[in-house]
ZAGUDREN-662708 format. One record per residue: residue number from 1; residue in one letter; x, y, z of N, C-alpha, C in turn. Coordinates in steps of 0.001 Angstrom, whole numbers, m for minus. Layout:
N
 num residuo  n.east n.north    n.up ca.east ca.north   ca.up  c.east c.north    c.up
 NUM       a       X       Y       Z       X        Y       Z       X       Y       Z
...
This chain:
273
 num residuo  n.east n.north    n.up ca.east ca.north   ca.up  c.east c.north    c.up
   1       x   m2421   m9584    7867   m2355    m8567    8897   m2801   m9156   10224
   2       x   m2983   m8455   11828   m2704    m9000   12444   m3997   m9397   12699
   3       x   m5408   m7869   11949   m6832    m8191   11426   m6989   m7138   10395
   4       x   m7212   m7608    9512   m7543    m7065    7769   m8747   m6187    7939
   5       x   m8668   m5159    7063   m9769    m4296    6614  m10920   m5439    6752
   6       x  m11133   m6565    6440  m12572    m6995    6099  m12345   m7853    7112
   7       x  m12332   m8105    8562  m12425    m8571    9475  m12072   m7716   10873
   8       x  m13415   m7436   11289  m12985    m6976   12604  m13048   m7833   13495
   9       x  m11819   m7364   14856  m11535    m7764   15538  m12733   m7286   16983
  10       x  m12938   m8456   17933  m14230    m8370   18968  m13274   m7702   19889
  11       x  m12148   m7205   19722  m12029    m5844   21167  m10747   m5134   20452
  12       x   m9963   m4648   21212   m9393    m3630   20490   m7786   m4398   19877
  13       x   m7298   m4174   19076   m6720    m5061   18044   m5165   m5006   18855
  14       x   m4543   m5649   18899   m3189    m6227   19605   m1987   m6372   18316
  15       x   m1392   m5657   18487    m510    m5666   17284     845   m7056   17740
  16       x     914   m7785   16524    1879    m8768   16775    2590   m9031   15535
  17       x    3766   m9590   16073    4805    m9766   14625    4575  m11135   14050
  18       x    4953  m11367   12700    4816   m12409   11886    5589  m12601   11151
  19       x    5448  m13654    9692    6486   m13385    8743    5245  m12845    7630
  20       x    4077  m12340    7945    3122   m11966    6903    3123  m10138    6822
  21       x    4033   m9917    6556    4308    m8416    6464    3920   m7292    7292
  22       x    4738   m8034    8584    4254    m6759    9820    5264   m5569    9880
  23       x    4815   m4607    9056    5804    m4032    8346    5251   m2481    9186
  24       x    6162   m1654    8934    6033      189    8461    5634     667    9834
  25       x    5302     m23   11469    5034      511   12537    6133    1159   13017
  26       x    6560    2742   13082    7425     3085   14081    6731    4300   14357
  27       x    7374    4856   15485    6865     5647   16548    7103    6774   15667
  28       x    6007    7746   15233    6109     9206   14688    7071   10015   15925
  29       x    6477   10003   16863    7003    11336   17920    8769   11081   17781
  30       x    9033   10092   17408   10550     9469   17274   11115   10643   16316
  31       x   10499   10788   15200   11002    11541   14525   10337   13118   13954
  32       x   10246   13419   15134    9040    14601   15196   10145   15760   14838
  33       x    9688   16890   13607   10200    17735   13278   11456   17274   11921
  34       x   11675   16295   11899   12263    15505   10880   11904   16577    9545
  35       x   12433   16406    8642   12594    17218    7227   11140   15993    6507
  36       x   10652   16196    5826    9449    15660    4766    8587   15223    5824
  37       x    8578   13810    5765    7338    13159    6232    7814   13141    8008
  38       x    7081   14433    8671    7936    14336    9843    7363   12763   10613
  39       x    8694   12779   11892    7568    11522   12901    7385   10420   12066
  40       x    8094   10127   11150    7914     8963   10129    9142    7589   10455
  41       x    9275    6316   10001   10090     5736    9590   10457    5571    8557
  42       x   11339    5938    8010   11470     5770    6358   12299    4829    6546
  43       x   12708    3694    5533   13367     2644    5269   13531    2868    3537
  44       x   15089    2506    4060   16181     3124    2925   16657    1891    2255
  45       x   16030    1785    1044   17153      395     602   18253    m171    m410
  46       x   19082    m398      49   20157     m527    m310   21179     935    m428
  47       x   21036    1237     925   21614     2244     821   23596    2568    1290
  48       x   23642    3480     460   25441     3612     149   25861    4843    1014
  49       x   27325    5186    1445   27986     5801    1574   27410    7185     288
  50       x   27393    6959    m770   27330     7802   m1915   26409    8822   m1373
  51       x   26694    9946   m2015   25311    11234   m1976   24491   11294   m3094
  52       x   24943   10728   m4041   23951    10394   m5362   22313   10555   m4836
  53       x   21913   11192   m5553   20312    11458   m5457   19472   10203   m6026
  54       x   19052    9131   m5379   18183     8262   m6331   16685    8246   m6150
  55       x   15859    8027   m7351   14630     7783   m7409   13889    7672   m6031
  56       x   12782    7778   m5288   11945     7506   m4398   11219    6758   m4808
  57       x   11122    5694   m4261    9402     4703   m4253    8618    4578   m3049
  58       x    7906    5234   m2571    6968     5286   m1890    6204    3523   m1696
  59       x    6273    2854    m551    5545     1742    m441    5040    1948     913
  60       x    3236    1608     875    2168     1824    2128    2032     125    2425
  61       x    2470     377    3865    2008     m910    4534     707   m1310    4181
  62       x     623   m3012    5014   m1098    m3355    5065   m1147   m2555    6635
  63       x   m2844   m2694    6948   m2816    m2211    8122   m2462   m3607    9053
  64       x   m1944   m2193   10455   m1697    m2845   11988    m228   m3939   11591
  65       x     644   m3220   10506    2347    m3945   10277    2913   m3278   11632
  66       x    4010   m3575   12180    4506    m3627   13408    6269   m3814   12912
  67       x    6306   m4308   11289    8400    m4594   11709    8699   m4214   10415
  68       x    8771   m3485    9966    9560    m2835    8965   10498   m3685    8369
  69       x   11495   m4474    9132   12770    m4842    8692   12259   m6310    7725
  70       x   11422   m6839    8742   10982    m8224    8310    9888   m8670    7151
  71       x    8988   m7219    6740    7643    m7545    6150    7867   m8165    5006
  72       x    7780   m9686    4355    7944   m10229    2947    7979   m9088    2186
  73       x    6760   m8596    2037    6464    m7867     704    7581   m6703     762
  74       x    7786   m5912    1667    8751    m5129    1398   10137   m5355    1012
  75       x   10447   m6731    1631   11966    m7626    1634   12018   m7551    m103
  76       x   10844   m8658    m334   10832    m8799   m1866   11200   m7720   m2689
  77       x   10301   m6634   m2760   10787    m5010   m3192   12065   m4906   m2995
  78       x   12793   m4785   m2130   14067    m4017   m1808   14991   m4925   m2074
  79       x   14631   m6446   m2150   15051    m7300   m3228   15437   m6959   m4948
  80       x   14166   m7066   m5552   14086    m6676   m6725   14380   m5422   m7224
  81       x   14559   m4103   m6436   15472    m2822   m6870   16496   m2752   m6620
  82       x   17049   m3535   m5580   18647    m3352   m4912   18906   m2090   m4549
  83       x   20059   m1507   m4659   20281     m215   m4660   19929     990   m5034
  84       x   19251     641   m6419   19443     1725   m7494   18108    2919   m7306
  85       x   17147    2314   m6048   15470     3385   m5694   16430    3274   m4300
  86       x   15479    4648   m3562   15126     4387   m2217   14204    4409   m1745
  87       x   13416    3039   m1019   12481     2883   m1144   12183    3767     746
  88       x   11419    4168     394   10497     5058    1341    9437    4560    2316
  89       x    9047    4025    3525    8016     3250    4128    7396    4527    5235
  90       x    6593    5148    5407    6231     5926    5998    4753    5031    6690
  91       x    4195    5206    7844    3347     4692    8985    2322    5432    8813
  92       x    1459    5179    8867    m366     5368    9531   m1056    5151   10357
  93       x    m329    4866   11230      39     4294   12530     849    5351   13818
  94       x     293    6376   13973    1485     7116   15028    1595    6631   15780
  95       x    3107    6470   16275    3410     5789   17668    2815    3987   17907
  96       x    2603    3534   16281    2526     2199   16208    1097    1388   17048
  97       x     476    2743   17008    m849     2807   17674   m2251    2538   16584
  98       x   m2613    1113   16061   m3756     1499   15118   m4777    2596   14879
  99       x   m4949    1962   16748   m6381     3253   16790   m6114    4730   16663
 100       x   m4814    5282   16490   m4771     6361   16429   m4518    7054   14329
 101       x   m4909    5817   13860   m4580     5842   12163   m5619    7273   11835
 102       x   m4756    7852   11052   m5858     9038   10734   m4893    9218    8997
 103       x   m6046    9063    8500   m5501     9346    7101   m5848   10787    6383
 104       x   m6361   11519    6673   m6151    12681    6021   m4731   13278    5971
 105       x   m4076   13076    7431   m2931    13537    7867   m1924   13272    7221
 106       x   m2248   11751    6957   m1168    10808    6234   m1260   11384    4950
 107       x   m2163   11526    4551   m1915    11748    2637   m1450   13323    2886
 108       x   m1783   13866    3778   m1360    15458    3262     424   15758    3745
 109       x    1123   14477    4509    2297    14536    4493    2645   14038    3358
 110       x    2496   12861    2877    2909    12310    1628    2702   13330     898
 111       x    1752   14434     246    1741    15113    m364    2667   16208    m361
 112       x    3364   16597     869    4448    17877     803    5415   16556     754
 113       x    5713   15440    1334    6765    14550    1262    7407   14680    m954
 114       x    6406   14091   m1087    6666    14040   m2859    6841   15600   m3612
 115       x    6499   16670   m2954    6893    17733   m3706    8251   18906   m3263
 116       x    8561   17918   m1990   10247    18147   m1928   10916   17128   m2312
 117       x   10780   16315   m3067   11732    15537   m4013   12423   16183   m5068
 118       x   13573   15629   m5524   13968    16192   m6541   13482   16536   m7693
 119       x   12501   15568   m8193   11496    14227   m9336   10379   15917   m9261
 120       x   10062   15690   m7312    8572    16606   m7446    7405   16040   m7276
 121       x    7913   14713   m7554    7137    13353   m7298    8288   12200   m7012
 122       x    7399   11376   m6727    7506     9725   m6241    7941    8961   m7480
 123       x    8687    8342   m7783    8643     7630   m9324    8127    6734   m9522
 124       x    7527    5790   m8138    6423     4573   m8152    5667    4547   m6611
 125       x    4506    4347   m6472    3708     4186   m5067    3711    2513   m5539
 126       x    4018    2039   m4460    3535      355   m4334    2763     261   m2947
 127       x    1721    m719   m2895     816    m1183   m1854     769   m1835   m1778
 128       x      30   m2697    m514       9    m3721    m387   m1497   m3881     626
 129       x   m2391   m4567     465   m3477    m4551    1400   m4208   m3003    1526
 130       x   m4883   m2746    2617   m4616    m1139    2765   m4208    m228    2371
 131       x   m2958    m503    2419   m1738      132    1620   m1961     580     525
 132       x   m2605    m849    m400   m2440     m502   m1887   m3849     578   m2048
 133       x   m5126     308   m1147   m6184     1042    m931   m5904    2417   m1173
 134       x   m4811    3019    m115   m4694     4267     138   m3545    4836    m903
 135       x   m2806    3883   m1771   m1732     4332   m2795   m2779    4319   m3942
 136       x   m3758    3740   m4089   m4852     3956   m5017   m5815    6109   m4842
 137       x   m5519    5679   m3809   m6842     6887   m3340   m5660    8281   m3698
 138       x   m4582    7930   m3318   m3203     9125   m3091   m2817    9037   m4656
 139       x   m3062    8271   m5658   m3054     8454   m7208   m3903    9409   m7672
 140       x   m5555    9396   m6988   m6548     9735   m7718   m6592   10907   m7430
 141       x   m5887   11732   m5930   m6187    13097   m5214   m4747   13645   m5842
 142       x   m3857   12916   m6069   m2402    13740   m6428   m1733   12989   m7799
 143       x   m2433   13017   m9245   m1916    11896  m10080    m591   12826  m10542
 144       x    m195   13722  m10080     678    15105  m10822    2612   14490   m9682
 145       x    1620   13670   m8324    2943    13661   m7341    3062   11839   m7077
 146       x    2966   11149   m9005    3192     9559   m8683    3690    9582  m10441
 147       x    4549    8471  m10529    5047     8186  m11681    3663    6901  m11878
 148       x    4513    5488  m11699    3181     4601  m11975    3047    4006  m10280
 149       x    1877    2850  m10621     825     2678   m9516    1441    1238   m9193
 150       x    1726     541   m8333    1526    m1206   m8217     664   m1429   m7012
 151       x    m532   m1934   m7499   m1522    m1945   m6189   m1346   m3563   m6370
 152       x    m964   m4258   m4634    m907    m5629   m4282   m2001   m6290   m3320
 153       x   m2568   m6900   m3980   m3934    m7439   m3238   m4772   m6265   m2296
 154       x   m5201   m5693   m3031   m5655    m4354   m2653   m6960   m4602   m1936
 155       x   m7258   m3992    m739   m8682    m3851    m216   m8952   m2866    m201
 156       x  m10645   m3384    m762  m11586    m1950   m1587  m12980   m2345   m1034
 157       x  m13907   m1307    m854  m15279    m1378    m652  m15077   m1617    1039
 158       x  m14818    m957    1836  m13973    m1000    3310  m14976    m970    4169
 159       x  m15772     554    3958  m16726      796    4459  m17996    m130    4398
 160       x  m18257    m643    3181  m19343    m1438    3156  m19110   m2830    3823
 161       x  m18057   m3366    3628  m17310    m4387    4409  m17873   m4494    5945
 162       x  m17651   m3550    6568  m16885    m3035    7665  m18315   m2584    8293
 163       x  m18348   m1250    7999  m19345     m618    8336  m20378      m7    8065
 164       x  m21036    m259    7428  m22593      183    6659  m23277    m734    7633
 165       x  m24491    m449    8010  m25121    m1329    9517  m24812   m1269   10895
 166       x  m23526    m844   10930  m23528    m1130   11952  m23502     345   12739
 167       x  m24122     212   14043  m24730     1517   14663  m23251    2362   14981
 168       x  m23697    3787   15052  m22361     4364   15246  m21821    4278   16905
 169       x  m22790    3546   17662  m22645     3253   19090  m21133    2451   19150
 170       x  m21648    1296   18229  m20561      342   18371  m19322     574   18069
 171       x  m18857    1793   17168  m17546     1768   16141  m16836    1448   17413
 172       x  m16657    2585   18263  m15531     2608   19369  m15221    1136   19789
 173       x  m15988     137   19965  m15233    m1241   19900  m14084   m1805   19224
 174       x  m14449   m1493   17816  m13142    m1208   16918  m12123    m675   16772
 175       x  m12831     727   16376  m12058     1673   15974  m12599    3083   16775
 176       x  m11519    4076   16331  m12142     5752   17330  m13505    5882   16048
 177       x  m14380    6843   16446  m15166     7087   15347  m14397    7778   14352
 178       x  m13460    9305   14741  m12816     9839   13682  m11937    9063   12697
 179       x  m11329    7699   13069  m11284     6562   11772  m12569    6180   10909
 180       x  m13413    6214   11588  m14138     5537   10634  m14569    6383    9929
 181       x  m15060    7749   10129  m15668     9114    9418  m14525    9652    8314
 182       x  m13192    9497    8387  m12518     9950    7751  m12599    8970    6451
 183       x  m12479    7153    7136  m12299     6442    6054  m13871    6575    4636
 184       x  m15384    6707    5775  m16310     6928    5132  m16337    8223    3849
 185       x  m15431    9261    3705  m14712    10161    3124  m14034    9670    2095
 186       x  m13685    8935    2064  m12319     8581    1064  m13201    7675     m29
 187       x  m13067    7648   m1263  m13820     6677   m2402  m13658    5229   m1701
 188       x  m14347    4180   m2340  m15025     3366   m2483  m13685    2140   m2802
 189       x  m13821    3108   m4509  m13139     2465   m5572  m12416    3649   m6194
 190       x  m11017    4102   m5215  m10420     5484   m6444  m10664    5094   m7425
 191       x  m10954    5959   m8259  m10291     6245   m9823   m9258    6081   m9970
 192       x   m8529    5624  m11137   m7333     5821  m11443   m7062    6419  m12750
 193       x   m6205    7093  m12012   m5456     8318  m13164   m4019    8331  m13292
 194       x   m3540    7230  m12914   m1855     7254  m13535   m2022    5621  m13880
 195       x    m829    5449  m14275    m654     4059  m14896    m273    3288  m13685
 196       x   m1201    1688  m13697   m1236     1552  m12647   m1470    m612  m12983
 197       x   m1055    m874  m11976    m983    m2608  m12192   m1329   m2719  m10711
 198       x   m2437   m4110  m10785   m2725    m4627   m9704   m2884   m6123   m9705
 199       x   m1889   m6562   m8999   m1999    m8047   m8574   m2663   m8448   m7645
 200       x   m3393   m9651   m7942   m4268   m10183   m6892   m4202  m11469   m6727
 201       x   m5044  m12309   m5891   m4881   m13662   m6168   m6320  m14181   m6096
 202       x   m6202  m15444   m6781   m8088   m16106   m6560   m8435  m17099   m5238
 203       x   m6992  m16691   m3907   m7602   m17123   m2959   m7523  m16167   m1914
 204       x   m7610  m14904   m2570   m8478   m13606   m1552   m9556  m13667   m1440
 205       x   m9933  m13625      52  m11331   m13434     357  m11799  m11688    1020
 206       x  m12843  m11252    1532  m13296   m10193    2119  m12889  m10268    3205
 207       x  m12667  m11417    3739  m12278   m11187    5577  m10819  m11102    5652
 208       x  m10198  m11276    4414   m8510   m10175    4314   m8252   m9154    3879
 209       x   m8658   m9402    2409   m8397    m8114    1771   m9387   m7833     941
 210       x   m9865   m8380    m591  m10687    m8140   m1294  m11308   m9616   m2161
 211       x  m12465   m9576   m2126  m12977   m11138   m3187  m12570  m10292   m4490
 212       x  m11840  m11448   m5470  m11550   m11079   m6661  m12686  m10747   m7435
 213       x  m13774  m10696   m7394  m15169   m10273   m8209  m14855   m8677   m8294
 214       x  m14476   m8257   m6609  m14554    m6911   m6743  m13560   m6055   m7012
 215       x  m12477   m6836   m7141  m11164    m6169   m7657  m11077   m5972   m9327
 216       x  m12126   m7430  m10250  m12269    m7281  m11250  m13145   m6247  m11795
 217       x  m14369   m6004  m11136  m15131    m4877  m10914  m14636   m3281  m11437
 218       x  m13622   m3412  m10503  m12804    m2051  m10288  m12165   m2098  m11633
 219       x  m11113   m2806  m11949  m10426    m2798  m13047  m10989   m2779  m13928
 220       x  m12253   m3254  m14477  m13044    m3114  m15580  m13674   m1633  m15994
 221       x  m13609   m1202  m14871  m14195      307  m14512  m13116    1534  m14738
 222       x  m11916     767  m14875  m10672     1755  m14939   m9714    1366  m15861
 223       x  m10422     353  m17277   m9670     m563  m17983   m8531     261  m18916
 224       x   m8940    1959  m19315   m7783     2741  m20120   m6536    2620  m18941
 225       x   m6244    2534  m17665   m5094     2969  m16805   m4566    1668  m16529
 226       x   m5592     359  m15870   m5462      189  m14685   m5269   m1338  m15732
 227       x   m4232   m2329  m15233   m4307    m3860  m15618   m4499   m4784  m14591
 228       x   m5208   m5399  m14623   m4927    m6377  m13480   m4653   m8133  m13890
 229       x   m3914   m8639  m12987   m3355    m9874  m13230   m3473  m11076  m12061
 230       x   m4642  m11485  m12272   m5092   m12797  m10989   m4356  m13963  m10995
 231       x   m3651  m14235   m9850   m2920   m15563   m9615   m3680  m16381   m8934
 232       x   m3743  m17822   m9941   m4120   m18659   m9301   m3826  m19400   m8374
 233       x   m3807  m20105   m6869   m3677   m20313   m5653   m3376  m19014   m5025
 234       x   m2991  m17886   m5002   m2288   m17130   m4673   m3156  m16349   m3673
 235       x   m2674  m16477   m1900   m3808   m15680    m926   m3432  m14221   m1138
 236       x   m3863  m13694      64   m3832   m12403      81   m2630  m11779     170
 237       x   m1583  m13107    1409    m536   m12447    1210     838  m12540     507
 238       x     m77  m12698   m1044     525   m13066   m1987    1902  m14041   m1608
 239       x    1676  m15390   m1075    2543   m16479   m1673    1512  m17632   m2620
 240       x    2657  m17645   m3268    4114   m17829   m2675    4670  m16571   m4040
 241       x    4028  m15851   m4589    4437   m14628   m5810    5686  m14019   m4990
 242       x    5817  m14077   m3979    7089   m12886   m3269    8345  m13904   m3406
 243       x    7838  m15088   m2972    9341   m16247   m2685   10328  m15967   m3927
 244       x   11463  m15947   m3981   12505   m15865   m5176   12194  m17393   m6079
 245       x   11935  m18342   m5329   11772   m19584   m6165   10618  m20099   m6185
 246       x    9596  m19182   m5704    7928   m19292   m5827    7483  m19600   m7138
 247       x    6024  m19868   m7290    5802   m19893   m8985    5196  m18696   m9130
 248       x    5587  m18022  m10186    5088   m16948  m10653    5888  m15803   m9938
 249       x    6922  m15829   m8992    7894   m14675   m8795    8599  m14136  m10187
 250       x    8525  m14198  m11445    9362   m13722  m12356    7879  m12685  m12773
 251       x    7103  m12859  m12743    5682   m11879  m13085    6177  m11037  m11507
 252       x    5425  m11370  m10775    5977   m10337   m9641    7382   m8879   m9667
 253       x    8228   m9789   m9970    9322    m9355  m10223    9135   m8735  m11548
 254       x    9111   m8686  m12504    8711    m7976  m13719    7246   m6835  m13484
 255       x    6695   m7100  m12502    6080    m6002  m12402    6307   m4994  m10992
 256       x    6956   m5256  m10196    7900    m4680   m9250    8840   m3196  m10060
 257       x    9809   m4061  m11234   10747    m3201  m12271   10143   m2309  m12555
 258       x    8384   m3179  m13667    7809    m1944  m14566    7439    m515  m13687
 259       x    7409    m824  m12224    6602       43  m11400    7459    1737  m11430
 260       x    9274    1312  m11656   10050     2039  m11845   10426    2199  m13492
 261       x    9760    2095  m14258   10360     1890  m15437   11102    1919  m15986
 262       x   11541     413  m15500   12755     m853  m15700   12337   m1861  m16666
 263       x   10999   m1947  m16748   10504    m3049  m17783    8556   m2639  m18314
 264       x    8513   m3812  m19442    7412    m3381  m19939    6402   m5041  m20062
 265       x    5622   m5018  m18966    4775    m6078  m18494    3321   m5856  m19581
 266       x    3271   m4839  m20540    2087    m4998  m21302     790   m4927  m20466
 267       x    1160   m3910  m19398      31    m3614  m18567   m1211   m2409  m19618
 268       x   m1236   m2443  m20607   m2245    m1655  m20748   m1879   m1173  m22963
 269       x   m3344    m681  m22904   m3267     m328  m24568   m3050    1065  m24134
 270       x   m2680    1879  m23250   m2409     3112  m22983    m982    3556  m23418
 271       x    m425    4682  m24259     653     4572  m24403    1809    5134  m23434
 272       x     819    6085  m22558    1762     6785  m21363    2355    5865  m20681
 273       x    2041    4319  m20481    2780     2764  m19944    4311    2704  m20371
């Protein structure tokens, strides 16, 4: 990201493009009054002439993404389903503005978003960074409006990261305070209550996304739902797992499918998997 949950930035954060998944920034007011997730960008993939109704997959940027078209991780996704989902990218970000991220707002659109679906729900939430944070937290408050979970190098423990110590004088350097009070609100470590896979790698650190101690932590804590699968070299933003000729893209890719259940990665002794 352009600065990760576990690294703040010393003035106010400058959004810039990359090839590290500067993904899901578009202007809400763009699409203000829009049907579901108003003021949103949704990104449609592989989409047809046809009216055929297909599946929804819901995928949450990392924070401060900026290009939708370009973000790896999403490419990869819309790769590995082709046509047959439409994958859904909705912002937390109004008007591509960090400081204006307010997540209550966000989950309570996603929440009428998934119960005008056909489904009623989402048939998979995928994350990524943040992303996967808040597709974790949007499992645990709505497990009735998600089929299964794919949380991708997920950052967890935000607040303590971030901000425990530090005076509430300072937030506004960062962030508005109502970010930070909302995020202080939100768990730690959701729970998880749907079936759920999380990839990580063992060269995540805290000043991106999450140290693998605490991702194992979590998963141990949620071992009936939740599987997790650590790649070795693999940073935060998961390469080379996304590359088509990466090592270990056929795990990626096999758990991308299971997320739609397309395949069975042996994520769990649970039988609802």
């Amino acid at each position: 990201c352009p600065w990760a949950p576990g690294h703040l930035p010393s003035s106010r954060p400058v959004l810039r493009r990359g090839w590290s998944c500067r993904a899901m920034l578009a202007p809400l007011a763009a699409l203000a009054g829009a049907r579901g997730l108003a003021a949103t960008r949704v990104a449609t993939v592989g989409a047809t002439a046809s009216a055929e109704v297909r599946p929804v997959v819901l995928y949450l940027h990392g924070l401060g993404e900026d290009d939708v078209d370009t973000c790896h991780v999403r490419v990869a996704i819309a790769r590995i389903l082709g046509g047959s989902f439409e994958v859904r990218s909705p912002t937390y970000h109004p008007g591509g503005d960090i400081r204006t991220t307010r997540f209550n707002s966000f989950l309570d659109a996603l929440r009428n978003e998934a119960r005008e679906l056909p489904a009623g729900r989402f048939a998979a939430v995928i994350g990524w960074s943040m992303g996967a944070f808040l597709a974790a937290v949007f499992q645990e408050q709505n497990p009735d409006l998600v089929g299964r979970v794919l949380l991708l190098a997920p950052a967890i423990d935000i607040v303590e990261r971030n901000w425990d110590g530090r005076p509430e004088c300072e937030w506004e350097k960062y962030m508005p305070k109502e970010y930070v009070l909302e995020l202080k609100a939100l768990p730690a470590r959701p729970t998880i209550k749907r079936p759920t896979l999380c990839l990580h790698g063992d060269k995540d650190t805290d000043s991106l996304g999450s140290d693998p101690w605490r991702i194992k932590q979590w998963a141990a804590a949620n071992d009936k739902l939740m599987k997790l699968d650590i790649f070795e070299g693999v940073n935060h933003y998961l390469d080379p797992l996304t590359r088509p000729n990466g090592r270990n893209h056929t795990q990626f890719k096999a758990a991308v499918e299971w997320s739609v259940a397309q395949g069975n990665v042996g994520v769990s002794r649970c039988q609802i998997f």
